[in-house]
mmJSON file of the N, C-alpha and C atoms, coordinates in Angstrom:
{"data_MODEL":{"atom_site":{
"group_PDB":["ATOM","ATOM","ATOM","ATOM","ATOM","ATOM","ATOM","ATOM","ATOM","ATOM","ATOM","ATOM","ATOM","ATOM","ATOM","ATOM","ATOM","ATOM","ATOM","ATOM","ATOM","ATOM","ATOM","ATOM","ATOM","ATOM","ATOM","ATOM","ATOM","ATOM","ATOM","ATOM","ATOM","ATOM","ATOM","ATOM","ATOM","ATOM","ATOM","ATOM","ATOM","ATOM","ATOM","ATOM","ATOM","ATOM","ATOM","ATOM","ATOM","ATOM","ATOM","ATOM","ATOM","ATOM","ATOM","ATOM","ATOM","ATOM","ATOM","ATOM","ATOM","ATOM","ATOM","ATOM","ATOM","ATOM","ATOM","ATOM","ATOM","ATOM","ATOM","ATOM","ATOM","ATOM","ATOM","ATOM","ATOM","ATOM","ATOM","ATOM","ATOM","ATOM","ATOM","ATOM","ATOM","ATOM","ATOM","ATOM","ATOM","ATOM","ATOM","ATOM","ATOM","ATOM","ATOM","ATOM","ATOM","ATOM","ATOM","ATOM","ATOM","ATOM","ATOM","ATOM","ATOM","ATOM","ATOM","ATOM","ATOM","ATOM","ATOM","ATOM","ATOM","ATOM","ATOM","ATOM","ATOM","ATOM","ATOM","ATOM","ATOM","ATOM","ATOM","ATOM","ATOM","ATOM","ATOM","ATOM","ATOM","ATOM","ATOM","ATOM","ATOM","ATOM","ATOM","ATOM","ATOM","ATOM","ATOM","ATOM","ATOM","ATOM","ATOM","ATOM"],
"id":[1,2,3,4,5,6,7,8,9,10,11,12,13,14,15,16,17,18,19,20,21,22,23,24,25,26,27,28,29,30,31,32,33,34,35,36,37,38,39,40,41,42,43,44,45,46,47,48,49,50,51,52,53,54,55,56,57,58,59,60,61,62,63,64,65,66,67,68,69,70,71,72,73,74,75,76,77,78,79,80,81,82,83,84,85,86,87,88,89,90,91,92,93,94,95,96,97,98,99,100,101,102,103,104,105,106,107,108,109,110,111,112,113,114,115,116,117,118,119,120,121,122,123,124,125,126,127,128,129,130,131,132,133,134,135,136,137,138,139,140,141,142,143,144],
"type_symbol":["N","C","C","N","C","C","N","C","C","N","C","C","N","C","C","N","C","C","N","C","C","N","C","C","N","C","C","N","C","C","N","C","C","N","C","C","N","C","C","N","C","C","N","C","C","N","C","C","N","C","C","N","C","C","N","C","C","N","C","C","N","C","C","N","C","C","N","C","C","N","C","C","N","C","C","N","C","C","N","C","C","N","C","C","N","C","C","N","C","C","N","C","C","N","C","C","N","C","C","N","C","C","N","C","C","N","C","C","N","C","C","N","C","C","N","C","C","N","C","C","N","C","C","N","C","C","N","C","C","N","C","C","N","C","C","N","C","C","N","C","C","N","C","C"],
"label_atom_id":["N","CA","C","N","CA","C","N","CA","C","N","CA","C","N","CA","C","N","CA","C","N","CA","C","N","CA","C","N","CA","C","N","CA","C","N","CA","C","N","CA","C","N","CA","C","N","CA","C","N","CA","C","N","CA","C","N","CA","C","N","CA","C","N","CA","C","N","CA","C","N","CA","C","N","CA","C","N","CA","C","N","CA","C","N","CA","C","N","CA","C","N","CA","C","N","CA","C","N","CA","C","N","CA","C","N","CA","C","N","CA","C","N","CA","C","N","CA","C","N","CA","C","N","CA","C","N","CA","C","N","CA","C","N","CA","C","N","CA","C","N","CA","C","N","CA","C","N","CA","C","N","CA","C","N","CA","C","N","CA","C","N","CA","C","N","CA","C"],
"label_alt_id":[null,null,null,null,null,null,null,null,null,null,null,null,null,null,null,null,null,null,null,null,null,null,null,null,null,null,null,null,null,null,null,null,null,null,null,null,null,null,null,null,null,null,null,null,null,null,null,null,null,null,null,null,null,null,null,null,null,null,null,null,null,null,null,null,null,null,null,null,null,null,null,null,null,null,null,null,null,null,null,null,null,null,null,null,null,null,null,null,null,null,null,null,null,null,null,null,null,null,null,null,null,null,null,null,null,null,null,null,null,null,null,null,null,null,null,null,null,null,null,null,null,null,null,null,null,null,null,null,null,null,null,null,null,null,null,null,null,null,null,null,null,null,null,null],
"label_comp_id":["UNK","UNK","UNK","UNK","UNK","UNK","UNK","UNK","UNK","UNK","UNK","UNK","UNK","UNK","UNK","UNK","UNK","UNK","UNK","UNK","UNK","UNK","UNK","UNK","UNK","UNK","UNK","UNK","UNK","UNK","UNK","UNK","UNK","UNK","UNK","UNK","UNK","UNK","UNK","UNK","UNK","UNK","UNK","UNK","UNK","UNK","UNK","UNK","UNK","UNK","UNK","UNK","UNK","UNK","UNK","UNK","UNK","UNK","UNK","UNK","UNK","UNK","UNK","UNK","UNK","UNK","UNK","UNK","UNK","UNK","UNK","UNK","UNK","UNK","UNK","UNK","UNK","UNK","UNK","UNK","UNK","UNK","UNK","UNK","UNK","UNK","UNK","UNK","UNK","UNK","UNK","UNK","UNK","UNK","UNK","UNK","UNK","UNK","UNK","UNK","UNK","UNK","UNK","UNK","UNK","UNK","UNK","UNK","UNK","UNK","UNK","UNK","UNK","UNK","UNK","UNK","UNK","UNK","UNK","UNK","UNK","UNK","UNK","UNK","UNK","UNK","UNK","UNK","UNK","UNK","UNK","UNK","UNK","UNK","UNK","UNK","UNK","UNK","UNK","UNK","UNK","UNK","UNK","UNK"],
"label_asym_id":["A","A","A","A","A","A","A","A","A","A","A","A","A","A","A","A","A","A","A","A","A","A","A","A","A","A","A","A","A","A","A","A","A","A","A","A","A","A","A","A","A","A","A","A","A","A","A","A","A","A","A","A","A","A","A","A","A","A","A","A","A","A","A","A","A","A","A","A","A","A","A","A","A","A","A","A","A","A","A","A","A","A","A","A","A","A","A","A","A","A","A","A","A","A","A","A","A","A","A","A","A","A","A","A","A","A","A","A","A","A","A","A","A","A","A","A","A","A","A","A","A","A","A","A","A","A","A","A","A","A","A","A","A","A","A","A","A","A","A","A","A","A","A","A"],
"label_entity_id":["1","1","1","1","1","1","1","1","1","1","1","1","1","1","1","1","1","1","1","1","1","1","1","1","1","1","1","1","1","1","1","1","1","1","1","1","1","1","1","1","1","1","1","1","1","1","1","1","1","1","1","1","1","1","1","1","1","1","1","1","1","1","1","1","1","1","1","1","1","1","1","1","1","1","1","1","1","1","1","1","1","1","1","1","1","1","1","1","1","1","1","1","1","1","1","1","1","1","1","1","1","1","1","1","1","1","1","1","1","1","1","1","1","1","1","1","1","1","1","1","1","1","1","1","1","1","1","1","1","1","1","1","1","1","1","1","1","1","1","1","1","1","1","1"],
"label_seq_id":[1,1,1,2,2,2,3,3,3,4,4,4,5,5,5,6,6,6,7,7,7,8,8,8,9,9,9,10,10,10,11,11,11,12,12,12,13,13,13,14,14,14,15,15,15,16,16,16,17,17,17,18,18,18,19,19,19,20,20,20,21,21,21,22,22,22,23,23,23,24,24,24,25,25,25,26,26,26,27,27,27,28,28,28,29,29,29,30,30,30,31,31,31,32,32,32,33,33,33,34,34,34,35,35,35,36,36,36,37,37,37,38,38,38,39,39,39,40,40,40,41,41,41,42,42,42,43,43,43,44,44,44,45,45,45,46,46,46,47,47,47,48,48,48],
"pdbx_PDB_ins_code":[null,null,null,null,null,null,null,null,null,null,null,null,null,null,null,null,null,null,null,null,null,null,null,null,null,null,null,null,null,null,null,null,null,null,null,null,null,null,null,null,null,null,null,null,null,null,null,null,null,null,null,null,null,null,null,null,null,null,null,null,null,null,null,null,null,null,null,null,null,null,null,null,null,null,null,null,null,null,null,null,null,null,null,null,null,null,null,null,null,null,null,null,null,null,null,null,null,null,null,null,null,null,null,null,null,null,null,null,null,null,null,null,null,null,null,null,null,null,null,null,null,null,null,null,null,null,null,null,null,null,null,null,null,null,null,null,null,null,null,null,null,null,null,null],
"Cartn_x":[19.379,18.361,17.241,16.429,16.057,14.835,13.214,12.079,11.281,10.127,9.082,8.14,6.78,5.51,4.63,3.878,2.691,1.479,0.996,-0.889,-1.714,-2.902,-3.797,-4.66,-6.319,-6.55,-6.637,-5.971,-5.819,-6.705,-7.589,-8.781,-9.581,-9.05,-8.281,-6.859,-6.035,-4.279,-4.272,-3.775,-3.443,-2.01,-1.596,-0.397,0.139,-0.541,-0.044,0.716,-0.334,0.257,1.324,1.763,2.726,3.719,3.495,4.754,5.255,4.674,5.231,6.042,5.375,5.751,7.252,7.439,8.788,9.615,9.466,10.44,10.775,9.967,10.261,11.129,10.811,11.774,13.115,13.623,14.741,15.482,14.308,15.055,15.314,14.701,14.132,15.072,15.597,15.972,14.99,13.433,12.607,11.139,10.403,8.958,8.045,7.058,6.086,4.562,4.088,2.383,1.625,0.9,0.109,-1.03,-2.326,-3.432,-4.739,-5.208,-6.193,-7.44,-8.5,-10.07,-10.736,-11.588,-12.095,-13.467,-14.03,-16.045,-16.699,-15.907,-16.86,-16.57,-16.361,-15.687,-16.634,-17.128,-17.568,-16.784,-16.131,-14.709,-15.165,-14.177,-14.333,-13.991,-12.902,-12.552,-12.58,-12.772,-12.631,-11.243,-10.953,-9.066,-9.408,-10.034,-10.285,-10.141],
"Cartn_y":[3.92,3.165,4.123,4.251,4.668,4.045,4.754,3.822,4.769,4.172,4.898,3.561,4.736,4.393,4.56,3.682,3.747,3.496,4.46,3.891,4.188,2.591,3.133,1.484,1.948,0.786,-0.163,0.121,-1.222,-1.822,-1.313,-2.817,-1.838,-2.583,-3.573,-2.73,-3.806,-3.646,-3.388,-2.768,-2.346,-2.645,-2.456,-1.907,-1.192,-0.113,1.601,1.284,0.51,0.26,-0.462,-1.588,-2.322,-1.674,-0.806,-0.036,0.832,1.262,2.478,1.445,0.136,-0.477,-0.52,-1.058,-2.043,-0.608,0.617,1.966,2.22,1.985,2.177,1.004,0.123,-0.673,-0.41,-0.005,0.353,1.417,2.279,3.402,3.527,2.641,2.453,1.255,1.613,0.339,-0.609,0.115,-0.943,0.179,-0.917,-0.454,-0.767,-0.155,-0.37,-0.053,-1.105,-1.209,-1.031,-0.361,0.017,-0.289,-1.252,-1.02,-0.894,0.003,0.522,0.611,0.293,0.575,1.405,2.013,3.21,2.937,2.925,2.62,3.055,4.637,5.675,5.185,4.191,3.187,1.709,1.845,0.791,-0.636,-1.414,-2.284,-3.78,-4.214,-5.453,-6.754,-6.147,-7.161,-7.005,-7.494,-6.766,-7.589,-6.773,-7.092,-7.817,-9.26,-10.316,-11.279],
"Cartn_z":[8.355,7.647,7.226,5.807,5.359,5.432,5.837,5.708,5.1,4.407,3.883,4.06,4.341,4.685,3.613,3.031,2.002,2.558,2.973,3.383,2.072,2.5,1.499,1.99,1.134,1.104,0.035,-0.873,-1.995,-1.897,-2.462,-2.64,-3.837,-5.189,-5.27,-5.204,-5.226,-5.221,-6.985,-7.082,-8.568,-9.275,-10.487,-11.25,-10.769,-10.746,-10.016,-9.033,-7.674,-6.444,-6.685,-7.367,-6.968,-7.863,-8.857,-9.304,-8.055,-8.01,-6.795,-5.401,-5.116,-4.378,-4.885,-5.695,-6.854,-6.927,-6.7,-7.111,-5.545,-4.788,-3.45,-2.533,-2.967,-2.611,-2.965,-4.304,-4.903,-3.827,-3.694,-3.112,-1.573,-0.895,0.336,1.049,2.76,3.121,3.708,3.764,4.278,3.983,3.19,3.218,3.698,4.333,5.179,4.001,4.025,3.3,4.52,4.71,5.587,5.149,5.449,4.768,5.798,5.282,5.966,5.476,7.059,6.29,6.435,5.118,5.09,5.051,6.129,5.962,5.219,4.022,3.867,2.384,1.727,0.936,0.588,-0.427,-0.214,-1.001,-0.25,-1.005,-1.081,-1.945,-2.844,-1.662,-1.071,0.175,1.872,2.647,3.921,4.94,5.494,6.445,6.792,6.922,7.245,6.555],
"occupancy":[1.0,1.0,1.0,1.0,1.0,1.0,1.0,1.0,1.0,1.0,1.0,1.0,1.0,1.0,1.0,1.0,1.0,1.0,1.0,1.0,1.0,1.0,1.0,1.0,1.0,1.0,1.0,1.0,1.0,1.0,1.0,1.0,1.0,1.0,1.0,1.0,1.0,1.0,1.0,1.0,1.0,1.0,1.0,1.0,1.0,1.0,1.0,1.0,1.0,1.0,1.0,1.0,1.0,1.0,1.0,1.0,1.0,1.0,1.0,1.0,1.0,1.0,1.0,1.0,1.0,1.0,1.0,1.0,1.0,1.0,1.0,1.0,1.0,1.0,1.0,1.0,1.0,1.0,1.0,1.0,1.0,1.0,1.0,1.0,1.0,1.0,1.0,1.0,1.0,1.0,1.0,1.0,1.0,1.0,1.0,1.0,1.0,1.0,1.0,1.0,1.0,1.0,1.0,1.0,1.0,1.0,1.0,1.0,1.0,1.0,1.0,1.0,1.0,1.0,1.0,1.0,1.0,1.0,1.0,1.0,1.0,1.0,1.0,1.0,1.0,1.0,1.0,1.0,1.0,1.0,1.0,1.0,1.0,1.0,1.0,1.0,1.0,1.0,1.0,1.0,1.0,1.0,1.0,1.0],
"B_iso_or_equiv":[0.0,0.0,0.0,0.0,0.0,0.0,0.0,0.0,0.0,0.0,0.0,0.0,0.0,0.0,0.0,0.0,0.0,0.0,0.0,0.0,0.0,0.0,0.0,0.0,0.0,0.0,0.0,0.0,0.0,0.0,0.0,0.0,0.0,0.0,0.0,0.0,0.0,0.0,0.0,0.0,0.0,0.0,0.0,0.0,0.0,0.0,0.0,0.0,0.0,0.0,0.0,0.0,0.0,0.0,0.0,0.0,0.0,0.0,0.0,0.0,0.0,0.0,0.0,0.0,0.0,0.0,0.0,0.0,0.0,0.0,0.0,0.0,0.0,0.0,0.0,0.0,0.0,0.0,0.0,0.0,0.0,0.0,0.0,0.0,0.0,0.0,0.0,0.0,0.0,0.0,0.0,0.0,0.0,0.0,0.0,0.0,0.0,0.0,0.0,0.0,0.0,0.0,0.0,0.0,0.0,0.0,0.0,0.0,0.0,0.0,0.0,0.0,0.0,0.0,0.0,0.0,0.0,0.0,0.0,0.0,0.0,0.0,0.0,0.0,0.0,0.0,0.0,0.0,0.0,0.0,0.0,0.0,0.0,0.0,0.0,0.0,0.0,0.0,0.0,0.0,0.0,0.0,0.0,0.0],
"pdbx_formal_charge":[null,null,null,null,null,null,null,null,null,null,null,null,null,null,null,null,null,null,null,null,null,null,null,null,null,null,null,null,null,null,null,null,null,null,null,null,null,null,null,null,null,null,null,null,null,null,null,null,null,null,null,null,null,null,null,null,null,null,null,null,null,null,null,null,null,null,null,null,null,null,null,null,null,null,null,null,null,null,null,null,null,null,null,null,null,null,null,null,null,null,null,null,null,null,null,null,null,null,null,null,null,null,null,null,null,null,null,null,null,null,null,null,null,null,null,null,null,null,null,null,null,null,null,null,null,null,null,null,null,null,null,null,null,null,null,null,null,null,null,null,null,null,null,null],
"auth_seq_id":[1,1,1,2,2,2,3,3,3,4,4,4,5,5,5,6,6,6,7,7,7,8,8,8,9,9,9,10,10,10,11,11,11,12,12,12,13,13,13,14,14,14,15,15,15,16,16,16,17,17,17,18,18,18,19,19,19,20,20,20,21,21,21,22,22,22,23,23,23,24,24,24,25,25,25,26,26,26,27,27,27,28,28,28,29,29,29,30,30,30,31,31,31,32,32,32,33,33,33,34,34,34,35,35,35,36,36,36,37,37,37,38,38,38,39,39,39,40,40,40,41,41,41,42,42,42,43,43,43,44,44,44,45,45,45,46,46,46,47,47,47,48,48,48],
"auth_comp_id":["UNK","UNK","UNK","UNK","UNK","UNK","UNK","UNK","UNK","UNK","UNK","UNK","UNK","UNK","UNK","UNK","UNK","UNK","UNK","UNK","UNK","UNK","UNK","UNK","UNK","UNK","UNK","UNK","UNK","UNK","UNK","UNK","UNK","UNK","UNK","UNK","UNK","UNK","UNK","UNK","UNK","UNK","UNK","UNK","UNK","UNK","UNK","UNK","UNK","UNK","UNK","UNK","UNK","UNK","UNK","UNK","UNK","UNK","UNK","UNK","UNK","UNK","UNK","UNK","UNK","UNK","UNK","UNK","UNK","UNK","UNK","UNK","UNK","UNK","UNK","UNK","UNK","UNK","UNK","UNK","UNK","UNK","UNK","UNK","UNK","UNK","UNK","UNK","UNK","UNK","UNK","UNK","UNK","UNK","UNK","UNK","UNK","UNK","UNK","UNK","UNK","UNK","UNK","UNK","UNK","UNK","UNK","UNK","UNK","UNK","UNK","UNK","UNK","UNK","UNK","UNK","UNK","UNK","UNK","UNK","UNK","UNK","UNK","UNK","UNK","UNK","UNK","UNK","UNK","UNK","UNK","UNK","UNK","UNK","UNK","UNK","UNK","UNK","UNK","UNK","UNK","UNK","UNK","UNK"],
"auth_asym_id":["A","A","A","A","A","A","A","A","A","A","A","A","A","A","A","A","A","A","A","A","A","A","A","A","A","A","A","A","A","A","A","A","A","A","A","A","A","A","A","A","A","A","A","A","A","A","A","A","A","A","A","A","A","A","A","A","A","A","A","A","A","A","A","A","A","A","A","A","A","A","A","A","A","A","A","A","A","A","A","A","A","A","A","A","A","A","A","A","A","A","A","A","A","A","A","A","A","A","A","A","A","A","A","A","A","A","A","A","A","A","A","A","A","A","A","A","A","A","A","A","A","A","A","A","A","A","A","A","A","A","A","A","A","A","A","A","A","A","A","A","A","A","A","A"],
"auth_atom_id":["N","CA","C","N","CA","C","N","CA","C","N","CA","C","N","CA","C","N","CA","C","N","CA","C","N","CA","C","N","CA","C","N","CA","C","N","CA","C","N","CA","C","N","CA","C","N","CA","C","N","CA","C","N","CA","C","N","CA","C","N","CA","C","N","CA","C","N","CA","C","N","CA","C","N","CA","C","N","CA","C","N","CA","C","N","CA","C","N","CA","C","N","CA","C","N","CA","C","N","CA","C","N","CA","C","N","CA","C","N","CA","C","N","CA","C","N","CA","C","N","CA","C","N","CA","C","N","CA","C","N","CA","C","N","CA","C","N","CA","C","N","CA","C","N","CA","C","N","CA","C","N","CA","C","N","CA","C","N","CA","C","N","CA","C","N","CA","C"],
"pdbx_PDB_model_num":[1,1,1,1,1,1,1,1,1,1,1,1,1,1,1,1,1,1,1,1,1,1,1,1,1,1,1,1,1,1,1,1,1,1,1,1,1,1,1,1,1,1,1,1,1,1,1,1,1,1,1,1,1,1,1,1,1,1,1,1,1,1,1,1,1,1,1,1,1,1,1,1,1,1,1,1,1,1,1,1,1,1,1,1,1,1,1,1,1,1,1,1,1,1,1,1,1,1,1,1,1,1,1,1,1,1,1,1,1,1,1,1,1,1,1,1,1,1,1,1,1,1,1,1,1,1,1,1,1,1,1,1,1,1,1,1,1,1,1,1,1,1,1,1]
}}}
């Protein structure tokens, strides 16, 4: 089984991101979105 890991904090979630999501899935037997918070960031949404 084949996995790949994408960290990031998407905020916002983009085109970009979900292209890369949609090519990785193709290639991938399982993808992992990792999303993470960056304090030093000032973001649109919070993991809550």
């Amino acid at each position: 089984m084949h996995r790949a890991l994408y960290p990031g904090t998407f905020d916002p979630i983009t085109l970009g991101h979900l292209d890369i999501l949609n090519k990785a899935a193709h290639m991938f037997d399982e993808v992992i979105l990792a999303v993470a918070d960056y304090t030093g960031k000032d973001s649109n949404f919070n993991l809550e």
